[in-house]
C-alpha positions as CSV (number, residue, x, y, z in Angstrom):
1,X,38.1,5.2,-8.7
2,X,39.5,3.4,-11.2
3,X,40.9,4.3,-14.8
4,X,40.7,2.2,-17.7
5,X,41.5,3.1,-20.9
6,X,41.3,6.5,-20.5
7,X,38.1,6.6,-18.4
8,X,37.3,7.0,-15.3
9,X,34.4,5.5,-13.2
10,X,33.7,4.7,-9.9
11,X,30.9,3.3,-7.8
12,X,27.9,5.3,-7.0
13,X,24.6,3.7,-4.8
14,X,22.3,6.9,-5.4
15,X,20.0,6.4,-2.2
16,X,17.3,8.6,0.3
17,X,17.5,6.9,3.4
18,X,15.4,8.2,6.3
19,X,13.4,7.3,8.7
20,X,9.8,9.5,9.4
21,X,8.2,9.7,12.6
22,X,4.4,8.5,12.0
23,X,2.6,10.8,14.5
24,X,-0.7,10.0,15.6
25,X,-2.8,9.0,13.1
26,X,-0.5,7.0,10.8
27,X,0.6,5.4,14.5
28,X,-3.1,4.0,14.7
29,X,-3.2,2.8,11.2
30,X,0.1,0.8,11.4
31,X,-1.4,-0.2,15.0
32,X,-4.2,-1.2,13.5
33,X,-2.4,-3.5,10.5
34,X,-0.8,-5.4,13.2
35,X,-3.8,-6.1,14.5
36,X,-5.3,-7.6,11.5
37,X,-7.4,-3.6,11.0
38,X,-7.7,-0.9,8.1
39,X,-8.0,2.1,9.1
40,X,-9.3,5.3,7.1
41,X,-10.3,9.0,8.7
42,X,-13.2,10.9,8.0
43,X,-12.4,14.3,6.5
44,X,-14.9,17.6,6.9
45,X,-16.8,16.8,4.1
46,X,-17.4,13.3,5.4
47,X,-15.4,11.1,2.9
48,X,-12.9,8.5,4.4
49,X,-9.3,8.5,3.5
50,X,-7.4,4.9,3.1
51,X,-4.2,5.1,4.1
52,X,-5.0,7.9,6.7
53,X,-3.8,11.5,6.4
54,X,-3.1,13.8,9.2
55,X,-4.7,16.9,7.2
56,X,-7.8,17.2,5.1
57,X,-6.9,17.1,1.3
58,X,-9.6,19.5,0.7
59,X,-9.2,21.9,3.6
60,X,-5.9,21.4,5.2
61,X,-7.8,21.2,8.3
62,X,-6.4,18.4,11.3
63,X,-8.3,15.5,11.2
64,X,-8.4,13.0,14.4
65,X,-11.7,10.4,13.1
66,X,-10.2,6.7,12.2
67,X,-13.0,4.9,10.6
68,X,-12.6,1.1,10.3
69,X,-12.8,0.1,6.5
70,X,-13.0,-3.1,4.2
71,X,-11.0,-5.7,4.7
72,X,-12.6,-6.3,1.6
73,X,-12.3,-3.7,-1.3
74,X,-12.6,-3.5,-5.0
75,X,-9.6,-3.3,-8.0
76,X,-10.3,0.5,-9.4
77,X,-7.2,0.5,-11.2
78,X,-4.0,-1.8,-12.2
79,X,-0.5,-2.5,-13.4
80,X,0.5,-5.7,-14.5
81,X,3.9,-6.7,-13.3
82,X,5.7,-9.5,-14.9
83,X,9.2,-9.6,-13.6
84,X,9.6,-8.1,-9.8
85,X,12.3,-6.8,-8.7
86,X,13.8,-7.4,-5.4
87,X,12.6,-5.3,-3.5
88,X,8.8,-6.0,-4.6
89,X,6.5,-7.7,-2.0
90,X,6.2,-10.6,-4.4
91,X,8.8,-13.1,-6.2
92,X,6.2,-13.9,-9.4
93,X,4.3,-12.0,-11.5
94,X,1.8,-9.9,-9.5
95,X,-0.5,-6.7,-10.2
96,X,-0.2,-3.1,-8.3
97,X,-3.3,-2.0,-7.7
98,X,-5.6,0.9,-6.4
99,X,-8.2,-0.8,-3.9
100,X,-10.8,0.7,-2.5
101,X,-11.8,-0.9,0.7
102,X,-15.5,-1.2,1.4
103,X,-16.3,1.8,3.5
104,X,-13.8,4.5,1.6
105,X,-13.8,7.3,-0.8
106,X,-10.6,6.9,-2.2
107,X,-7.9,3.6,-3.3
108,X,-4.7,2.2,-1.0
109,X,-1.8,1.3,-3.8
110,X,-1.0,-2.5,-2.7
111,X,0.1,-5.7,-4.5
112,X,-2.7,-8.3,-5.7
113,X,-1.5,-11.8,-6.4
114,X,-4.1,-13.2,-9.1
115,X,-1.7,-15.7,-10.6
116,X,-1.9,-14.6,-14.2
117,X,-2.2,-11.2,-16.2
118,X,-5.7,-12.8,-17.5
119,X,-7.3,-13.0,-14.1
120,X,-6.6,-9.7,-13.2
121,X,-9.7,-6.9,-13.7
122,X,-10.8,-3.7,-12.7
123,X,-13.7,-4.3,-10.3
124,X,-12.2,-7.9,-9.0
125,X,-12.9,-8.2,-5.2
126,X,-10.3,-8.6,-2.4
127,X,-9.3,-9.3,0.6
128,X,-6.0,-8.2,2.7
129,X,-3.7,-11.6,2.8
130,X,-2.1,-10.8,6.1
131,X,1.4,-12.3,7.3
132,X,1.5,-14.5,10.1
133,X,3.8,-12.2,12.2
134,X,2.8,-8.4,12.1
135,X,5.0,-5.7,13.6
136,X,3.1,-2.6,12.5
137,X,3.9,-1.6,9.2
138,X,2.2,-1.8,5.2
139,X,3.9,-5.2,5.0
140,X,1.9,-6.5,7.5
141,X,-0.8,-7.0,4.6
142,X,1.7,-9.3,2.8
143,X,-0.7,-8.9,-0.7
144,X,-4.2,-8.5,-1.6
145,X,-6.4,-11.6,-3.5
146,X,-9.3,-12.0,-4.6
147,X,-12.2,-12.6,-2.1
148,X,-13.0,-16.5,-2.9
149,X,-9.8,-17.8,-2.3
């Protein structure tokens, strides 16, 4: 702590650090990223989940039913971001996005690298860009883009 001119501050890094234990079902959908794979699970009333859950939304009834899904999906929803930030999966401008992958009920949040604001849309298709070297986690899927390039 330090004192100057009749203040005092010191440095603070406000941070949650922990680590979660992914159980089951989020175990076979990271398995599944690192082996180029999106998986959903099928809830009672049918509808498939993207990014699994381990309880229904609706019933709070266990599910156990991975589904396969996408790769490709469509841009429901998006947020333009112009200046990322470090810790952002991209180092230019890029949009966050709800995608919903072909064969799901509901939107994954990921990154979308268009290139510009003006190519970006609601209803643009996409595909998973995936990195070379996959060890099981979201950032295997390095971004989203659109399905023609």
């Amino acid at each position: 702590m330090a004192a100057e001119q009749g203040r005092l501050s010191a440095t603070h890094v406000l941070e949650y650090p922990y680590r979660r234990s992914v159980g089951p079902i989020m175990g076979q959908f990271f398995t599944g990223l690192r082996d180029r794979r999106i998986a959903g699970v099928r809830t009672g009333d049918g509808s498939v989940v993207v990014p699994p859950v381990e309880y229904d939304p609706v019933t709070g009834a266990a599910v156990s039913e991975l589904v396969d899904v996408g790769p490709l999906g469509v841009v429901t929803t998006w947020a333009w971001v112009t200046t990322p930030r470090p810790k952002h999966p991209l180092t230019r401008p890029f949009a966050w996005a709800l995608i919903k992958l072909d064969g799901a009920d509901t939107g994954m949040l990921h990154a979308v690298d268009v290139g510009s604001a003006e190519k970006m849309k609601t209803g643009l298709r996409v595909k998973p860009r995936w990195r070379d070297e996959r060890v099981g986690d979201i950032r295997d899927i390095a971004c989203f883009e659109p399905e023609g390039s």
